[in-house]
C-alpha positions as MATLAB code, in Angstrom:
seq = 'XXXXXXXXXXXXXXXXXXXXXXXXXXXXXXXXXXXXXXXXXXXXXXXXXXXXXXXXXXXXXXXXXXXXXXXXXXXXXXXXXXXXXXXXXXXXXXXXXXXXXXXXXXXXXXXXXXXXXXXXXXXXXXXXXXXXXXXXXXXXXXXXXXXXXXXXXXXXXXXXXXXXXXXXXXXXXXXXXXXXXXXXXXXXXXXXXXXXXXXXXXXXXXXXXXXXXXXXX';
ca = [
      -4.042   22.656    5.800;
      -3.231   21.421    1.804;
      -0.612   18.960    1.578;
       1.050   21.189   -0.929;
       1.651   23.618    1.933;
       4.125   21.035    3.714;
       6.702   21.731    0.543;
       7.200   25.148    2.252;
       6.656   24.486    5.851;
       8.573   20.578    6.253;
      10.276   19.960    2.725;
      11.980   16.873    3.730;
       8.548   15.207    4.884;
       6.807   16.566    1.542;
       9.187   14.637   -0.450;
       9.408   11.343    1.619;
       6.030   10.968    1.697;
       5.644   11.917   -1.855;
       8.618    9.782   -3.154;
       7.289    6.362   -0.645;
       3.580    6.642   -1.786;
       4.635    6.920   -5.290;
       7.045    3.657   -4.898;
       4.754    1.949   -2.632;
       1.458    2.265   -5.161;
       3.401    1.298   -7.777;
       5.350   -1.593   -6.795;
       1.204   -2.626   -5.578;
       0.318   -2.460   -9.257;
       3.268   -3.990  -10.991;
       2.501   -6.619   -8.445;
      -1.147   -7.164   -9.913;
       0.176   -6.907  -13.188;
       2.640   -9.511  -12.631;
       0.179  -11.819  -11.226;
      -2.240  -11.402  -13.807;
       0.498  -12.486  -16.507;
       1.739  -14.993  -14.663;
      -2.598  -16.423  -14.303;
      -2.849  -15.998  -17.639;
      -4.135  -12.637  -18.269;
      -1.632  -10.586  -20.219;
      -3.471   -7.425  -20.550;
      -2.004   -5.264  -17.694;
       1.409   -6.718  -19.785;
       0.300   -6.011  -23.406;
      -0.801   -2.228  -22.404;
       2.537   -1.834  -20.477;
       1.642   -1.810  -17.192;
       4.816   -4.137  -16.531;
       6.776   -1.395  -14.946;
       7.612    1.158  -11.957;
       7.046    3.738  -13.768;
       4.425    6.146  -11.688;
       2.762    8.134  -15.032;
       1.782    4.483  -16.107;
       0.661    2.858  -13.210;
      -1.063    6.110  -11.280;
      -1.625    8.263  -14.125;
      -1.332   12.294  -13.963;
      -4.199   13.065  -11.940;
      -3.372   10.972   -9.727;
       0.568   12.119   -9.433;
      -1.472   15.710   -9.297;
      -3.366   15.278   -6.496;
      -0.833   13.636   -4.690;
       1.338   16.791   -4.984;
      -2.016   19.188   -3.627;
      -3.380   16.683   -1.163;
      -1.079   13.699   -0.001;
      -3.587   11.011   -1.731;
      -3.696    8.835   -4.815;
      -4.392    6.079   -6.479;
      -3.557    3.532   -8.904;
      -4.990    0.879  -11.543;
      -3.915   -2.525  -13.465;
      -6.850   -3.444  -16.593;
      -7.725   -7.010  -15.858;
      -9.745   -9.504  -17.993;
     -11.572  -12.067  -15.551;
     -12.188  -13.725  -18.486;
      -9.101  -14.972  -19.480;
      -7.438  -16.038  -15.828;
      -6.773  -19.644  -16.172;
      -8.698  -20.908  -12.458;
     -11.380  -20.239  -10.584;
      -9.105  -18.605   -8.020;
      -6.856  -16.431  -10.412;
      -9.080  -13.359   -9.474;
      -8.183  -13.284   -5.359;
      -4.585  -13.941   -6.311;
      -4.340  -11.251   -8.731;
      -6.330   -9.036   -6.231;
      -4.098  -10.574   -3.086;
      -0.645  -10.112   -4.315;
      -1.103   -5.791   -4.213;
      -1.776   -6.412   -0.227;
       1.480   -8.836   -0.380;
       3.456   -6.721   -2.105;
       2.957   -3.927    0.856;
       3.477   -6.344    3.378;
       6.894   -7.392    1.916;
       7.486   -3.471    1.674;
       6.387   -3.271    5.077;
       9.006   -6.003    6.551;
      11.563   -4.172    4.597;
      11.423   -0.955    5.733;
      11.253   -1.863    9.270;
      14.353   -4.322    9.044;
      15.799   -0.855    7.195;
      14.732    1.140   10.073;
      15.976   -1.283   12.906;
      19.297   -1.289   11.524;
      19.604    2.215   10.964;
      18.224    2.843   14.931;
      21.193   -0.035   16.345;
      23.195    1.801   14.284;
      22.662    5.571   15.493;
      20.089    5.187   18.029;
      18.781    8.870   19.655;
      22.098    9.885   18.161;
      21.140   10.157   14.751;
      21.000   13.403   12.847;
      21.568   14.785    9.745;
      21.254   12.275    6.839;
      21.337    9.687    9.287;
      18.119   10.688   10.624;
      16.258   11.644    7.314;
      17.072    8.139    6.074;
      15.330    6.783    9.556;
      12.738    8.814    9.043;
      12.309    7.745    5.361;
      12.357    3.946    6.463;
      10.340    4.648    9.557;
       7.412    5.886    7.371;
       7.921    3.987    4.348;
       7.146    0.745    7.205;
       3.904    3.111    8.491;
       2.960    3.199    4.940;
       2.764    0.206    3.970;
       1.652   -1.100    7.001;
      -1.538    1.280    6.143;
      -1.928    0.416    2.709;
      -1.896   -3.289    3.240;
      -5.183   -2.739    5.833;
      -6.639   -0.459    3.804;
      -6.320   -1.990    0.947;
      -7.933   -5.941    2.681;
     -11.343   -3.563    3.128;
     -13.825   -5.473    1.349;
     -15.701   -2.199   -0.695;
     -15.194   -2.298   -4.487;
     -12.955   -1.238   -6.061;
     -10.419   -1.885   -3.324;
      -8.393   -5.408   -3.233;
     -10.876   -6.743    0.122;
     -13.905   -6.835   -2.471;
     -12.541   -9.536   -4.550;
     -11.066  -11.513   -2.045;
     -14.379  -11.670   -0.134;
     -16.169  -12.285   -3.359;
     -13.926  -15.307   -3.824;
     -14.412  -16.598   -0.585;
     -18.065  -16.072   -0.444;
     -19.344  -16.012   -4.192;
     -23.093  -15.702   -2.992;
     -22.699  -12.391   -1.900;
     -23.758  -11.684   -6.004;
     -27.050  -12.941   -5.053;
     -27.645  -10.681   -2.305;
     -30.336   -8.208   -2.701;
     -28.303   -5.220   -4.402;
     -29.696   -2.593   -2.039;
     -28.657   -4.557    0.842;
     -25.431   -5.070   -0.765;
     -25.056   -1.440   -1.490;
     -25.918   -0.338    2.163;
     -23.126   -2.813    3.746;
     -20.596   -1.360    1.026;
     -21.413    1.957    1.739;
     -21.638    1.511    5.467;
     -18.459   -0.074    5.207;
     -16.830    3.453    3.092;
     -18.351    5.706    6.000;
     -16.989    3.893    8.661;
     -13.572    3.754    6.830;
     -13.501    7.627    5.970;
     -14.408    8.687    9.378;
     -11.726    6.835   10.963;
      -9.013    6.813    8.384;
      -6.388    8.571   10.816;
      -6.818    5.566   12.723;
      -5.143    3.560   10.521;
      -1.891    5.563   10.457;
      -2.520    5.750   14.446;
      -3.004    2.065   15.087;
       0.125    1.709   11.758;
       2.716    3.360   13.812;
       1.831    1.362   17.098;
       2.418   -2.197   14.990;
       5.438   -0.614   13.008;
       7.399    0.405   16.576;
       6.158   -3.348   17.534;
       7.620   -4.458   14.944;
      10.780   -2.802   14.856;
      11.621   -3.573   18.506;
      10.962   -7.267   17.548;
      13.818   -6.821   14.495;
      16.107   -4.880   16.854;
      17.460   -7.727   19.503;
      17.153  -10.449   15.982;
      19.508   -7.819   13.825;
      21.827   -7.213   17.352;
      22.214  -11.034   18.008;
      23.279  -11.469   14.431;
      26.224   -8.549   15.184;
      24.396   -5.940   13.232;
];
């Protein structure tokens, strides 16, 4: 079944999954871009990539086919060339990742609070807005993982470049067949990562839940 089809069928999960992807991705770019700046490399800045806004930092194909199909993507340009160290490149690469995982702890605080709260009583609004924070924590929780896999062009790639630089000098059709491998075993097992997401963001949330109660939330 299309994504698209879920706008007729379930509305209200068609538009909070549309509205948290869009959010997520692009609070994961303006992160990079940020970072980049802040290294030294203004060109994500210069070229206005400095912002929220999804038609700049995912682009219309990409808002497209997140409308048909539920996926998308998004991009910051950054010149290697001018970060100021040696490391510049994994922290520009490692503060997308960080930027989900902050998302991540957010939502679920959101979504413990909301649960003390309401509990199995919630409905209505009430339980559309747990619902919202509930995924928005699943989603991030997922992007962050997926995001660590080391296969160009994904944030992993650099980081493991970084931290092993002689992987340039391995022979490139070894290097292609370990990347590839790595995209196979990924795709075929992608709804594992929103399977094994929701177990850690339940974990999670019944960690926050007796924290946020012995505060008097």
């Amino acid at each position: 079944m299309l994504f698209i089809q879920k706008l007729f069928t379930d509305p209200e999960s068609y538009f909070i999954w549309v509205i948290l992807v869009v959010f997520s991705v692009c609070c994961h770019e303006y992160s990079h871009a940020l970072v980049a700046k802040l290294q030294g490399d203004s060109t994500a800045a210069d070229n206005g990539y400095l912002t929220i806004n999804p038609i700049k930092q995912m682009g219309l194909t990409s808002m497209i086919a997140l409308l048909l199909i539920g996926i998308t993507w998004g991009a910051v340009p950054v010149n290697p060339s001018r970060l100021r160290h040696k490391y510049s490149h994994a922290l520009v690469a490692v503060a997308g990742p960080l930027m989900n995982l902050l998302l991540f702890l957010i939502f679920t605080v959101a979504a413990s609070v909301m649960y003390i709260k309401y509990g199995y009583m919630a409905e209505g609004i009430q339980a559309s807005l747990f619902r919202l924070c509930f995924t928005g924590g699943l989603l991030n929780i997922v992007l962050l993982v997926f995001n660590l896999v080391p296969v160009p062009p994904l944030d992993g790639w650099a980081i493991l470049t970084y931290i092993f630089p002689h992987i340039h000098r391995l022979n490139t059709e070894l290097r292609n067949g370990i990347i590839f491998g790595l995209f196979i075993l990924v795709f075929i097992s992608f709804d594992k990562f929103f399977l094994y997401g929701s177990y850690v963001t339940i974990y999670v949330i019944n960690i926050f839940l007796p924290l946020l109660r012995s505060l008097g939330i």
